[in-house]
mmCIF file of the C-alpha atoms, coordinates in Angstrom:
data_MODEL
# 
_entry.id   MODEL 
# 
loop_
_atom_site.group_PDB 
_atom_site.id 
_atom_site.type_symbol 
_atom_site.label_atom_id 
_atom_site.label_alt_id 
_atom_site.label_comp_id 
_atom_site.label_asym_id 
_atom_site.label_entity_id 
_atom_site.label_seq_id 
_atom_site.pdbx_PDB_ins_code 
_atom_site.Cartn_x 
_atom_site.Cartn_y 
_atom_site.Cartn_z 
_atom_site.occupancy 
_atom_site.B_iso_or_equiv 
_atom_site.pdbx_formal_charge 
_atom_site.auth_seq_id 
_atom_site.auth_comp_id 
_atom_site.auth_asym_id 
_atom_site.auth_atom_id 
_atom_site.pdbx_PDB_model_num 
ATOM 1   C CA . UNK A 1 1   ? 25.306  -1.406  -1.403  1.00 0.00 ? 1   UNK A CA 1 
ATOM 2   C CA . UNK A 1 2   ? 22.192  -0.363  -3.350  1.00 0.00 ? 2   UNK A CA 1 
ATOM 3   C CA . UNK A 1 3   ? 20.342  -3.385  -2.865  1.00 0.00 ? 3   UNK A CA 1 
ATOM 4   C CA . UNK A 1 4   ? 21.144  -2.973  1.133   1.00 0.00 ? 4   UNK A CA 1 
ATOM 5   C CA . UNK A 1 5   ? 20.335  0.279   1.666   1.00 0.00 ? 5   UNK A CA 1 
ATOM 6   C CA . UNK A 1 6   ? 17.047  -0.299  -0.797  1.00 0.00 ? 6   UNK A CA 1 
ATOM 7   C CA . UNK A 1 7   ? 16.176  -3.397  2.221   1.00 0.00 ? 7   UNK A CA 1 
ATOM 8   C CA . UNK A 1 8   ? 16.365  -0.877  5.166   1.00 0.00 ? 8   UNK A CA 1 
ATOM 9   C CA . UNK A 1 9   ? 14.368  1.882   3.671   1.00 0.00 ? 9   UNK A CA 1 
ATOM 10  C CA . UNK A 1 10  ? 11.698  -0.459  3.012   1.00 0.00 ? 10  UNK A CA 1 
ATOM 11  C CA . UNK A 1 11  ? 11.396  -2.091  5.778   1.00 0.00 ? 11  UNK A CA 1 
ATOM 12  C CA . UNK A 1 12  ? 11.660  1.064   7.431   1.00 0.00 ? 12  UNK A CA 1 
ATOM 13  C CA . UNK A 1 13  ? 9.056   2.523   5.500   1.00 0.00 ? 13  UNK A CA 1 
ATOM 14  C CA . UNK A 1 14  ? 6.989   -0.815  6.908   1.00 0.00 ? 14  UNK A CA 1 
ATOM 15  C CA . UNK A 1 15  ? 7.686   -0.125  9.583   1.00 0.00 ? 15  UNK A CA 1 
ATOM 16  C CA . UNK A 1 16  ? 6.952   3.607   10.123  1.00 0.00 ? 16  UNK A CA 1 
ATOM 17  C CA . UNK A 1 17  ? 3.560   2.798   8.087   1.00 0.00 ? 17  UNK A CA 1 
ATOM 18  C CA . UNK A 1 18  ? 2.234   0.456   10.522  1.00 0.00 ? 18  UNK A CA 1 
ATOM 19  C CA . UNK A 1 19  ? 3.260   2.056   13.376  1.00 0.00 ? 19  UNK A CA 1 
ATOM 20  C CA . UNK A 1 20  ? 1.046   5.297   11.773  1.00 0.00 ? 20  UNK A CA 1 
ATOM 21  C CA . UNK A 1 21  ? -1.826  3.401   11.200  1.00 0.00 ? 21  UNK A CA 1 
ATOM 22  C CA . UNK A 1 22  ? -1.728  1.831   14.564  1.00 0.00 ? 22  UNK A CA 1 
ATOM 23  C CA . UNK A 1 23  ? -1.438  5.189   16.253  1.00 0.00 ? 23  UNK A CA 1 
ATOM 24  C CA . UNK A 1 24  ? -4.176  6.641   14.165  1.00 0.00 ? 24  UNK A CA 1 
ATOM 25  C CA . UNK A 1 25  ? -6.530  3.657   14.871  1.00 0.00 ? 25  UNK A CA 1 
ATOM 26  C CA . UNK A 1 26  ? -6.187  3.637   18.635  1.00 0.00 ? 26  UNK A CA 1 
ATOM 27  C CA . UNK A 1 27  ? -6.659  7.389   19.014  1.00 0.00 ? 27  UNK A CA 1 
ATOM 28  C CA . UNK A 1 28  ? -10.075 6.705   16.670  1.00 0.00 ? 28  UNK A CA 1 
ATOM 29  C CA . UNK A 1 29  ? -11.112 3.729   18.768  1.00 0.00 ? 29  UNK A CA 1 
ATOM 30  C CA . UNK A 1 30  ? -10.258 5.624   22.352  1.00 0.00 ? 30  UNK A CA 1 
ATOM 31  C CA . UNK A 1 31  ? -12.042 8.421   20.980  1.00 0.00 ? 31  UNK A CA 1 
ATOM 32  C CA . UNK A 1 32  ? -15.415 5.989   19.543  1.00 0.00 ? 32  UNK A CA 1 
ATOM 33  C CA . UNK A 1 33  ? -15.275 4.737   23.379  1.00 0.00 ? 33  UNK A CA 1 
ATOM 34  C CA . UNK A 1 34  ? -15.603 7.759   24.851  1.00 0.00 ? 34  UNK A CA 1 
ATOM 35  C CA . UNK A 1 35  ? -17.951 8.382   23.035  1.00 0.00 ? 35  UNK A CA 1 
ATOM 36  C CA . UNK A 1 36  ? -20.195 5.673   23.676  1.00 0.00 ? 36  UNK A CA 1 
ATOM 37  C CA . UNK A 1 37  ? -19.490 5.950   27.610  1.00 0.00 ? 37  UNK A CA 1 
ATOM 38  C CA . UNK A 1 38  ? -20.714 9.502   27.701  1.00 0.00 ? 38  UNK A CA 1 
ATOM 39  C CA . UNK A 1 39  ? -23.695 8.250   25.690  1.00 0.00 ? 39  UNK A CA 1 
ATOM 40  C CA . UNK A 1 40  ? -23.869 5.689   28.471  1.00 0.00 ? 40  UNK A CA 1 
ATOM 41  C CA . UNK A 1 41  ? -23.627 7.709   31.423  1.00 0.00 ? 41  UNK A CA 1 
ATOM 42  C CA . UNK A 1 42  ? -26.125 10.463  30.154  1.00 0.00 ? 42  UNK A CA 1 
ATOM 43  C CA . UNK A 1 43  ? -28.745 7.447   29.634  1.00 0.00 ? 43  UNK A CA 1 
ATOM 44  C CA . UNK A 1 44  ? -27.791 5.888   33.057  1.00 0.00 ? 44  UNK A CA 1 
ATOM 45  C CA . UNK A 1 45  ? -28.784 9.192   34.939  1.00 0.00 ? 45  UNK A CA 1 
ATOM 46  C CA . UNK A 1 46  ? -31.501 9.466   33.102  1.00 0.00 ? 46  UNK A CA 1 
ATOM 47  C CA . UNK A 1 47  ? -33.269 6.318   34.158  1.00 0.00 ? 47  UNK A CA 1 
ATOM 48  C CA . UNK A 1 48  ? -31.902 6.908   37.717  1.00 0.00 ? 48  UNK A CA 1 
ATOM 49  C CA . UNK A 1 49  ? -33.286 10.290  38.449  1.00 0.00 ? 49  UNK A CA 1 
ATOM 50  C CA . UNK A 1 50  ? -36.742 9.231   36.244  1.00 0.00 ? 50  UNK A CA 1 
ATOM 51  C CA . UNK A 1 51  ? -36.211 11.931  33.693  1.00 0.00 ? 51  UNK A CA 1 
ATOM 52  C CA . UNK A 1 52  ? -36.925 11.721  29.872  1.00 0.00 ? 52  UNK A CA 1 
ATOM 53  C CA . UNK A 1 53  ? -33.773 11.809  28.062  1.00 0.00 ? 53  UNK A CA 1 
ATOM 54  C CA . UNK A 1 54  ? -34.663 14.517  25.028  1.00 0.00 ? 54  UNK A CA 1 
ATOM 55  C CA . UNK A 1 55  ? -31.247 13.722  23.277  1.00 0.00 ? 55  UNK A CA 1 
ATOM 56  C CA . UNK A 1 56  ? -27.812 12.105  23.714  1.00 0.00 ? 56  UNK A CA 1 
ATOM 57  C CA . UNK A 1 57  ? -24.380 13.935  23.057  1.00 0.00 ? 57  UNK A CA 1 
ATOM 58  C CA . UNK A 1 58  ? -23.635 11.816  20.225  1.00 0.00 ? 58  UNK A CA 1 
ATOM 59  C CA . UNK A 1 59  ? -26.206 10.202  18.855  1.00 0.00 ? 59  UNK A CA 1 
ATOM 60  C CA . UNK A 1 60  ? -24.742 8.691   15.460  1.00 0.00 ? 60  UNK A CA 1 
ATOM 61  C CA . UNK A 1 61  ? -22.568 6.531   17.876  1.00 0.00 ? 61  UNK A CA 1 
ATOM 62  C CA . UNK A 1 62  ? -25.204 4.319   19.352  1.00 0.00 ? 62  UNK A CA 1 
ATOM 63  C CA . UNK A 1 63  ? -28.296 4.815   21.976  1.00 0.00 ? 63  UNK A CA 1 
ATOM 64  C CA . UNK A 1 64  ? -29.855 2.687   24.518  1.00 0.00 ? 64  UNK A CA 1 
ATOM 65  C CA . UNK A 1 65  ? -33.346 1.086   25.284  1.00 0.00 ? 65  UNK A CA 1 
ATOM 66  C CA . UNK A 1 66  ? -34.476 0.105   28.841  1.00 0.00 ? 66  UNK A CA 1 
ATOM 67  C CA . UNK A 1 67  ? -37.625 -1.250  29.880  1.00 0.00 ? 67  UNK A CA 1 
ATOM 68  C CA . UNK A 1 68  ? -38.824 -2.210  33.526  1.00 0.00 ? 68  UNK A CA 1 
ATOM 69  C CA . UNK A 1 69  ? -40.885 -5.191  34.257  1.00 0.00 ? 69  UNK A CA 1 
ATOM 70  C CA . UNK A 1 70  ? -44.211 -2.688  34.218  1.00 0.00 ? 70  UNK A CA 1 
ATOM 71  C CA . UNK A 1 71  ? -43.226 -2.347  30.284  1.00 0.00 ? 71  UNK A CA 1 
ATOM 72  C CA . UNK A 1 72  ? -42.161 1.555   31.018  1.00 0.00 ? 72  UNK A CA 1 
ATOM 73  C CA . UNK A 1 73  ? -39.771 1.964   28.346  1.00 0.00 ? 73  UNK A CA 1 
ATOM 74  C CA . UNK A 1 74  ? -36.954 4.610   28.639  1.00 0.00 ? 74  UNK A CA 1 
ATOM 75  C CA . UNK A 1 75  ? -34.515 5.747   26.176  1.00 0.00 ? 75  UNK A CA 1 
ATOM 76  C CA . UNK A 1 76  ? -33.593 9.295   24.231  1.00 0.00 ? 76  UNK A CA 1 
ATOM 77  C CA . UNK A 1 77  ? -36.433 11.209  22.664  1.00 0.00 ? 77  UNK A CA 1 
ATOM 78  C CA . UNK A 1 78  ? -35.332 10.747  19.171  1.00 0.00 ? 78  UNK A CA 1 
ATOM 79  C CA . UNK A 1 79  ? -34.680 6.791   19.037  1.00 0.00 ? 79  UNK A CA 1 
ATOM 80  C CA . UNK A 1 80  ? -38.081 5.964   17.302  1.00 0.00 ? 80  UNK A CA 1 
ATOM 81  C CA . UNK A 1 81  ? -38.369 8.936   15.058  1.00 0.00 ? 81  UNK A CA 1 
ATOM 82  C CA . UNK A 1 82  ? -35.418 8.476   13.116  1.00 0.00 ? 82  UNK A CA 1 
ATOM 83  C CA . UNK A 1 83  ? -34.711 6.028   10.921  1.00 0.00 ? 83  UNK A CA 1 
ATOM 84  C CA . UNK A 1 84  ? -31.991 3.617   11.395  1.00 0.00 ? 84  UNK A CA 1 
ATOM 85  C CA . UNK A 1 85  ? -30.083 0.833   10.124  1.00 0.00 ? 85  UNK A CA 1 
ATOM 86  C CA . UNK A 1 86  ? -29.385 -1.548  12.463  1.00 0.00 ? 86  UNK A CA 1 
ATOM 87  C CA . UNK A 1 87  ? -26.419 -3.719  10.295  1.00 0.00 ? 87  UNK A CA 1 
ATOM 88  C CA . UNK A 1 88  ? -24.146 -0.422  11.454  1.00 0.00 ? 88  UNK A CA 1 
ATOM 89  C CA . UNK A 1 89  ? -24.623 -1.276  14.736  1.00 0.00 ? 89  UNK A CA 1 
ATOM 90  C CA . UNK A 1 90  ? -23.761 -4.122  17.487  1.00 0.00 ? 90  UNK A CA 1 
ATOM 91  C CA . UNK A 1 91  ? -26.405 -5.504  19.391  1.00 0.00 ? 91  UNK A CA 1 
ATOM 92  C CA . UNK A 1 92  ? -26.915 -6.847  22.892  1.00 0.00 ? 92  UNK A CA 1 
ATOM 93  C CA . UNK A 1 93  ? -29.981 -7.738  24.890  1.00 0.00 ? 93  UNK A CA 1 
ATOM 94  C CA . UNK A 1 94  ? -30.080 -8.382  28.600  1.00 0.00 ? 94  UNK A CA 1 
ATOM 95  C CA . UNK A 1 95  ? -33.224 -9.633  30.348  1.00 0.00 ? 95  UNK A CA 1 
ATOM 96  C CA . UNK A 1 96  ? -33.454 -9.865  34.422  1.00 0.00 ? 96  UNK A CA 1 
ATOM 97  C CA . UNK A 1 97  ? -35.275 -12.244 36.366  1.00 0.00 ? 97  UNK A CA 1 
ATOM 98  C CA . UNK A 1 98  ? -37.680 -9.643  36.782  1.00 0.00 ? 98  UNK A CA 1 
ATOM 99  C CA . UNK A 1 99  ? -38.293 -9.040  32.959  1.00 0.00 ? 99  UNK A CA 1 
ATOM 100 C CA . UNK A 1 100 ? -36.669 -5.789  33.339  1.00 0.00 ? 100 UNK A CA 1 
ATOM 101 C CA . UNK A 1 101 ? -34.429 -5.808  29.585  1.00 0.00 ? 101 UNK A CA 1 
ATOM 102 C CA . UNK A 1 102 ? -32.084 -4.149  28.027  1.00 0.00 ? 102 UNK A CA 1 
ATOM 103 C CA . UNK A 1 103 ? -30.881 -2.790  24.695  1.00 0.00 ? 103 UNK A CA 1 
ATOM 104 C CA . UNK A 1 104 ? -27.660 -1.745  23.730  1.00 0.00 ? 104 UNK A CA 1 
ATOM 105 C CA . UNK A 1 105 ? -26.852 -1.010  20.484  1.00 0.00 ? 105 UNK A CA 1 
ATOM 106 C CA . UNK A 1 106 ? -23.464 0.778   19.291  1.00 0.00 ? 106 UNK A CA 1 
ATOM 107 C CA . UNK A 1 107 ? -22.070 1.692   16.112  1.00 0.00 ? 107 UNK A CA 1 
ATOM 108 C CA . UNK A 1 108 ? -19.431 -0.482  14.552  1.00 0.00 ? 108 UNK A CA 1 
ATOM 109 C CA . UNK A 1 109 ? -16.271 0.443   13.382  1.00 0.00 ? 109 UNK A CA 1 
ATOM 110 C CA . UNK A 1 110 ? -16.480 2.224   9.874   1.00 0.00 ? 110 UNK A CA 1 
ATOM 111 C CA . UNK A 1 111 ? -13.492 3.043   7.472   1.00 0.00 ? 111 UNK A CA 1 
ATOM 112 C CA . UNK A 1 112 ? -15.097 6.239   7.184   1.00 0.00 ? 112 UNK A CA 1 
ATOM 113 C CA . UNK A 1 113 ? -14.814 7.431   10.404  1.00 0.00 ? 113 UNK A CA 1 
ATOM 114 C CA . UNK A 1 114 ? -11.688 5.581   11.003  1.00 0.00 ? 114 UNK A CA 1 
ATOM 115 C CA . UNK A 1 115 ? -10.268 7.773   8.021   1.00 0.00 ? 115 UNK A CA 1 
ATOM 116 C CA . UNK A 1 116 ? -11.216 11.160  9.007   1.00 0.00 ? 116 UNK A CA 1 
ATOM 117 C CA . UNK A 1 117 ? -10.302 10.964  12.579  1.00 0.00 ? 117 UNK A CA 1 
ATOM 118 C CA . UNK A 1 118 ? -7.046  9.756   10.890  1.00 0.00 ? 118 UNK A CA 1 
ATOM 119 C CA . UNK A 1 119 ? -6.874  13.041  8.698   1.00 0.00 ? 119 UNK A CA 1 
ATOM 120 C CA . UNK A 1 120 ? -7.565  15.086  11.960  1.00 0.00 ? 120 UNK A CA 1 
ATOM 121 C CA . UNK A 1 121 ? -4.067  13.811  13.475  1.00 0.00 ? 121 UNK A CA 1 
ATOM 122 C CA . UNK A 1 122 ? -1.302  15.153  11.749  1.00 0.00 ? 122 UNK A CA 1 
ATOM 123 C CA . UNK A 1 123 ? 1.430   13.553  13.304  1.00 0.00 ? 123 UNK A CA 1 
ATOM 124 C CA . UNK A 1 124 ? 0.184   9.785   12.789  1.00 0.00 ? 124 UNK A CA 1 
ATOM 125 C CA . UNK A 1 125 ? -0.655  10.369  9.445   1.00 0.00 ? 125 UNK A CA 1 
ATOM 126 C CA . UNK A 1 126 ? 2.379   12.225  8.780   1.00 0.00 ? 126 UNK A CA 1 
ATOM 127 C CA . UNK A 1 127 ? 4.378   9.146   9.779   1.00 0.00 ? 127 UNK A CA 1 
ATOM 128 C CA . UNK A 1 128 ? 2.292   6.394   8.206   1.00 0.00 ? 128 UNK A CA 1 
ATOM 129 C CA . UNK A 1 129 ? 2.900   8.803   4.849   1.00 0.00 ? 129 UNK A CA 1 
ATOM 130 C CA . UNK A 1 130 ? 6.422   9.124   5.687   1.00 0.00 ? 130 UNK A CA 1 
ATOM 131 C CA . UNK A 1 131 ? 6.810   4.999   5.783   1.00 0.00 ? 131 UNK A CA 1 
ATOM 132 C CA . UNK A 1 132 ? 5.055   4.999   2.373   1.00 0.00 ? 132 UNK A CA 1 
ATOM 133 C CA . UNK A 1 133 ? 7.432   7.436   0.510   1.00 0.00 ? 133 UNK A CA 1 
ATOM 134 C CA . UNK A 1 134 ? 10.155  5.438   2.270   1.00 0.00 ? 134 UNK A CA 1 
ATOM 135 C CA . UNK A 1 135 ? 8.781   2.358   1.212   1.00 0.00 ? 135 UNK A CA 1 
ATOM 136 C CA . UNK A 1 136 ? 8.656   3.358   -2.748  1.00 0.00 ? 136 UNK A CA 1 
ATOM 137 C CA . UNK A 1 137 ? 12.343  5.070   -2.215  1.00 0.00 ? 137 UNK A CA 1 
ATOM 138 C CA . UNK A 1 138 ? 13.679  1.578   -1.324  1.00 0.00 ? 138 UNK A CA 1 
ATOM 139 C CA . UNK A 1 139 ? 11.810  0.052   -4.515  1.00 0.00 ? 139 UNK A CA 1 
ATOM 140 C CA . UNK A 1 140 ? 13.271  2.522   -6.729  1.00 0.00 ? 140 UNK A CA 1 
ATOM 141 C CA . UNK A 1 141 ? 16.396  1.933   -4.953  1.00 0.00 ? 141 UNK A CA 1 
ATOM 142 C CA . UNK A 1 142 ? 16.032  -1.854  -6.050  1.00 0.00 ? 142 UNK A CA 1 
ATOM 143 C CA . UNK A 1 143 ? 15.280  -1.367  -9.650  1.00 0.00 ? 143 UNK A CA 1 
ATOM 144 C CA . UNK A 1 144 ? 17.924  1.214   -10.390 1.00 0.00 ? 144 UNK A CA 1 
ATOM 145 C CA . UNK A 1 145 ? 21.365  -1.452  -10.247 1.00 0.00 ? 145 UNK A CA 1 
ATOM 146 C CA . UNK A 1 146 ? 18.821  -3.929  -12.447 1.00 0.00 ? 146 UNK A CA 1 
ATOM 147 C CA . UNK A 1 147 ? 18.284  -1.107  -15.079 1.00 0.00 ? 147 UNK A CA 1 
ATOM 148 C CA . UNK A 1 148 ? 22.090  -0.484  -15.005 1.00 0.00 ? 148 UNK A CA 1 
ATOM 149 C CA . UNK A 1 149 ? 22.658  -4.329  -15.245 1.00 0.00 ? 149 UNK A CA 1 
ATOM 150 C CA . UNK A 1 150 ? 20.362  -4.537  -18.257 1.00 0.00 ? 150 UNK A CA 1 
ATOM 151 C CA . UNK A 1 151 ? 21.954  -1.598  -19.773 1.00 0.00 ? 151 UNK A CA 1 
ATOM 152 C CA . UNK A 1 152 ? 25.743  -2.849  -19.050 1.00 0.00 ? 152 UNK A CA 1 
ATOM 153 C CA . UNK A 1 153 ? 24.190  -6.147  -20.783 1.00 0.00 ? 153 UNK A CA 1 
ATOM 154 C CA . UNK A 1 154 ? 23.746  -4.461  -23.770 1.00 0.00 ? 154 UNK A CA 1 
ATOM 155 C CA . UNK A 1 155 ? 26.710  -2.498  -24.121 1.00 0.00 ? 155 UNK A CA 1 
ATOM 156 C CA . UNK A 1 156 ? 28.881  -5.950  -23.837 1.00 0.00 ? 156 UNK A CA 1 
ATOM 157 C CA . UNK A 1 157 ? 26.969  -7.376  -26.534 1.00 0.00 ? 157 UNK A CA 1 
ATOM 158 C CA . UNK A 1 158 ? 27.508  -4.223  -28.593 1.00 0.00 ? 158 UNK A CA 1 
ATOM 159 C CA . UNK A 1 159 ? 31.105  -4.149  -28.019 1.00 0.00 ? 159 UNK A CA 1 
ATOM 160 C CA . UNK A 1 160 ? 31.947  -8.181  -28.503 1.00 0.00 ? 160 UNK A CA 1 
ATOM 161 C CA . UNK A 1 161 ? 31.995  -7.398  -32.453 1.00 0.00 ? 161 UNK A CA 1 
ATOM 162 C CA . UNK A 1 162 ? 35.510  -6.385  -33.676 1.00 0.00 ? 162 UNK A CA 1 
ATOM 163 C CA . UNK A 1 163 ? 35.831  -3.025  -34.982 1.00 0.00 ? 163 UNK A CA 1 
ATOM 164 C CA . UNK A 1 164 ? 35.993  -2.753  -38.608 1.00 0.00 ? 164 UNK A CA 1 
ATOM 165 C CA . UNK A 1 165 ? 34.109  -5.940  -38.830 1.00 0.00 ? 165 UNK A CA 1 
ATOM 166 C CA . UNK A 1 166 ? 31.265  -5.053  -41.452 1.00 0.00 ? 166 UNK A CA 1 
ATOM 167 C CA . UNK A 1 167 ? 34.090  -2.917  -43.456 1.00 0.00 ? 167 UNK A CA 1 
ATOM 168 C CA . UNK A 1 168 ? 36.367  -6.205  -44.218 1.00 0.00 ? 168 UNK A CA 1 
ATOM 169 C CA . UNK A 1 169 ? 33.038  -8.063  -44.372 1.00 0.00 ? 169 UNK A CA 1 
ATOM 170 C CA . UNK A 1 170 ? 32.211  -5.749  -47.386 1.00 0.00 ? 170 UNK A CA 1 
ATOM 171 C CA . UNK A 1 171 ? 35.769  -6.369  -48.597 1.00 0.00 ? 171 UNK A CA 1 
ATOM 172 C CA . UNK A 1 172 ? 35.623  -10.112 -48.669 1.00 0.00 ? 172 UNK A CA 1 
ATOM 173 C CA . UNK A 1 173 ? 32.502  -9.737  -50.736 1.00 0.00 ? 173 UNK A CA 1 
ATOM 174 C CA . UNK A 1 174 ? 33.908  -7.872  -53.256 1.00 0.00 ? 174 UNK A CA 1 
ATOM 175 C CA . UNK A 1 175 ? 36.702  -9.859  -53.689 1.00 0.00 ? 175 UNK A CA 1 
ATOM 176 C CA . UNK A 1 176 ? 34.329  -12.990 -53.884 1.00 0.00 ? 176 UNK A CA 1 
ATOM 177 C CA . UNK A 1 177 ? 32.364  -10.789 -56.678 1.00 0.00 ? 177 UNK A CA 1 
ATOM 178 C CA . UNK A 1 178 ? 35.704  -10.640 -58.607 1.00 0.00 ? 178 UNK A CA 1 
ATOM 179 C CA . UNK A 1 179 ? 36.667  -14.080 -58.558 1.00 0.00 ? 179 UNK A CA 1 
ATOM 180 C CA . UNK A 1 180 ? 35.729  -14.482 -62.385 1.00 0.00 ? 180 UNK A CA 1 
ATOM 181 C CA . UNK A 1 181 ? 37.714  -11.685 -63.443 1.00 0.00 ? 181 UNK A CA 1 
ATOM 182 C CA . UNK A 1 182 ? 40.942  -12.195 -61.477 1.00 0.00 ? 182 UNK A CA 1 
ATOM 183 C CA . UNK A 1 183 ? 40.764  -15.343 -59.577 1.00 0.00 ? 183 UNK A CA 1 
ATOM 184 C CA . UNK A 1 184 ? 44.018  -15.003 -57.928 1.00 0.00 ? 184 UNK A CA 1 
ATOM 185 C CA . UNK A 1 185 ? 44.545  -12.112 -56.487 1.00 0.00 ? 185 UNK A CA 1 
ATOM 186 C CA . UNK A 1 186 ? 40.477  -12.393 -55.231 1.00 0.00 ? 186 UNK A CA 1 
ATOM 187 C CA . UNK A 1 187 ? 41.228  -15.316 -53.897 1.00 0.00 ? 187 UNK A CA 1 
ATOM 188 C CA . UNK A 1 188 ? 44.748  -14.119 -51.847 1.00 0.00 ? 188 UNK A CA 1 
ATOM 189 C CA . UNK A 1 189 ? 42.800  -11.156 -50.964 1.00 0.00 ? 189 UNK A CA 1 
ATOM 190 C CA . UNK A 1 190 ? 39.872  -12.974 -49.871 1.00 0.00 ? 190 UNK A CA 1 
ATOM 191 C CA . UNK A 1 191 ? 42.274  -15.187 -47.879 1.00 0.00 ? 191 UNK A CA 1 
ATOM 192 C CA . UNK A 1 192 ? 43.947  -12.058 -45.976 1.00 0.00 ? 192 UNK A CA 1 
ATOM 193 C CA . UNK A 1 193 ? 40.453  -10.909 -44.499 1.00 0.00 ? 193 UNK A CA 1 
ATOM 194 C CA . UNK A 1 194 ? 39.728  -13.689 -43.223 1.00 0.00 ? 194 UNK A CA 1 
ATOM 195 C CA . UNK A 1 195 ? 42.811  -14.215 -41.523 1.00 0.00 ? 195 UNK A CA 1 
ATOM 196 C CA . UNK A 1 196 ? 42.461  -10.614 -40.010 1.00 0.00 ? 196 UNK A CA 1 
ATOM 197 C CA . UNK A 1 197 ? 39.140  -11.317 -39.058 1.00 0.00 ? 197 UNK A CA 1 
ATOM 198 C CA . UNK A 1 198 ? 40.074  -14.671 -37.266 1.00 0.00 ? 198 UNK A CA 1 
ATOM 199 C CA . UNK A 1 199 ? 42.878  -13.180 -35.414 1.00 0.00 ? 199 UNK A CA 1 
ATOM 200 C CA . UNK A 1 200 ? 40.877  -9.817  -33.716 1.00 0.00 ? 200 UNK A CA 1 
ATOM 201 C CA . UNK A 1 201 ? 38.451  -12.904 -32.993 1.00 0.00 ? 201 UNK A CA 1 
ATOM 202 C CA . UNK A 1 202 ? 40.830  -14.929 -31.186 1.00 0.00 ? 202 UNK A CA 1 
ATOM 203 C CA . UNK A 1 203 ? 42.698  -12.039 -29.684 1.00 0.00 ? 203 UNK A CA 1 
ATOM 204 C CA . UNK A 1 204 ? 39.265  -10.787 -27.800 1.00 0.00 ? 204 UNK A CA 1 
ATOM 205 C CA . UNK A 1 205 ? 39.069  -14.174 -26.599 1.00 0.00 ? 205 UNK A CA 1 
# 
């Protein structure tokens, strides 16, 4: 029954756990997205209406780069002045007929981030910790009836020597030791202990 109820907490807990993380990782990649589209759409109406673009609403989630076929390059103000690293971001480039191109470069996904939007939602990281704790309640669950095995093991062995046994032991030495002195009756009683010892064998049998 152990064993059974240890299987359905765990996979349970698997399941609860996944289903946390997956909740937790779509809300952090819907969020990213939206993001990255109102980064989009500020640069978009920038470039329509002609207007420099002094900053973007979230600029550590990606910017853009477009330049017309007279070379007139348009983007946010702060693109060039600070530094980035460009292995945090994907890349694409998209050149017209007209040599018009453009850049688009967004921020990957990062554990980081992925992690503290996951701390921000309670309830998704409340279940993916609930799956865990039910996860380890089914191990423990498992081990407990092999512990109790192991110590039900023991307590056989203990108990499959007869009672008494190293007391008549002692006896049958003694009456070995005073074989020289009186070798009959150490040999009769040597005799009897054995037979009492053979008998509580055979009788736990």
């Amino acid at each position: 029954m152990k064993r059974f109820l240890s299987l359905i907490f765990m996979i349970l807990g698997l399941l609860l756990f996944g289903w946390g993380i997956y909740t937790s990782f779509e809300i952090y990649a819907i969020n990213k997205q939206e993001k990255i589209n109102a980064n989009f759409a500020g640069f978009i109406l920038s470039v329509c209406e002609n207007k420099e673009l002094k900053n973007i609403e979230y600029p550590d989630q990606g910017f853009f780069i477009f330049k017309t076929a007279e070379g007139k390059v348009s983007t946010y103000g702060q693109v060039f002045q600070n530094p980035t690293d460009i292995n945090m971001y994907s890349s694409y480039h998209k050149a017209s007929p007209t040599r018009a191109e453009v850049y688009i470069y967004t921020r990957k996904y990062n554990l980081g981030e992925y992690i503290e939007e996951m701390l921000k939602n309670p309830t998704s990281f409340g279940i993916a910790l609930a799956g865990l704790i039910l996860f380890a309640i089914g191990i423990v669950y498992m081990l407990i009836p092999q512990a109790q095995q192991k110590s039900t093991e023991v307590k056989i062995v203990e108990k499959t020597y007869p009672q008494g046994l190293e007391r008549k032991l002692k006896a049958l030495r003694l009456a070995i030791a005073t074989y020289a002195i009186i070798p009959k009756e150490s040999i009769e009683e040597a005799k009897r202990i054995l037979d009492d010892i053979l008998k509580e064998m055979e009788g736990r049998k």
